[in-house]
N, C-alpha and C positions, 0 to 999 in steps of 0.2 A: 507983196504979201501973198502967202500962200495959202489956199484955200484947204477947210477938213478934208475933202476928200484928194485932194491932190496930197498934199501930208501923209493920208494914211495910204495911198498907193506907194509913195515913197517909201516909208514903214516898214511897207508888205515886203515891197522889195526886199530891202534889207536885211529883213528877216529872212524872206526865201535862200536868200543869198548864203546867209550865216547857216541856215538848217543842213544845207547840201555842203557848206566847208566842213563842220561838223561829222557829217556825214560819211565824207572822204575819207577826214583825219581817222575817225573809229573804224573805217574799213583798211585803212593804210598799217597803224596800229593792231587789228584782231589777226592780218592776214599769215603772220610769223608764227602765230599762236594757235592758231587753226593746222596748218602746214599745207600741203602740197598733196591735193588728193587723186590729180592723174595718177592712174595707173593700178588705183585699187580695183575697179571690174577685176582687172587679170587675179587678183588672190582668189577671189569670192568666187568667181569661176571655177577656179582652182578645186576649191576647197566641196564646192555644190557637188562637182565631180565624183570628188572622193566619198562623198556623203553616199550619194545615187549608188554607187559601183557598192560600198559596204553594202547599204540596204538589198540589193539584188544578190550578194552572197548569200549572204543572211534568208534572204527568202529559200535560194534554191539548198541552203545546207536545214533548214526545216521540212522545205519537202520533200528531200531525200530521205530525212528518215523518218518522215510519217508515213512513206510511203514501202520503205523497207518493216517497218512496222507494221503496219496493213497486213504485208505478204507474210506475216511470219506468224500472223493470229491463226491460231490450232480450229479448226471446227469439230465439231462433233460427229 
């Protein structure tokens, strides 16, 4: 005959056991549905680039002509 707390070590087990099959199964099942995400850095990389390179146009094509503007203010 087996004792409560041998029982419930038993239990535990069982249960641990069951949590992490579980566990497996929902990870084995999400991972199609997730996909495959080596190799995205390289986009984002990509794309950060493109981002950086616009923004530094965009600055130097404003201060060209705030700056050609500047020069063209008449004084008195």
């Amino acid at each position: 005959m087996q004792t409560i707390k041998e029982r419930l070590v038993e239990v535990c087990d069982t249960a641990v056991t069951f949590v992490r099959f579980l566990r497996a199964m929902v990870a084995a099942r999400m991972a199609p549905l997730l996909g495959d995400e080596r190799g995205e850095i390289a986009s984002w990389v990509v794309v950060t680039a493109l981002v950086v390179v616009a923004a530094i146009a965009i600055v130097g094509i404003v201060v060209t002509k705030l700056t050609t503007t500047a020069h063209n203010i008449q004084t008195p």
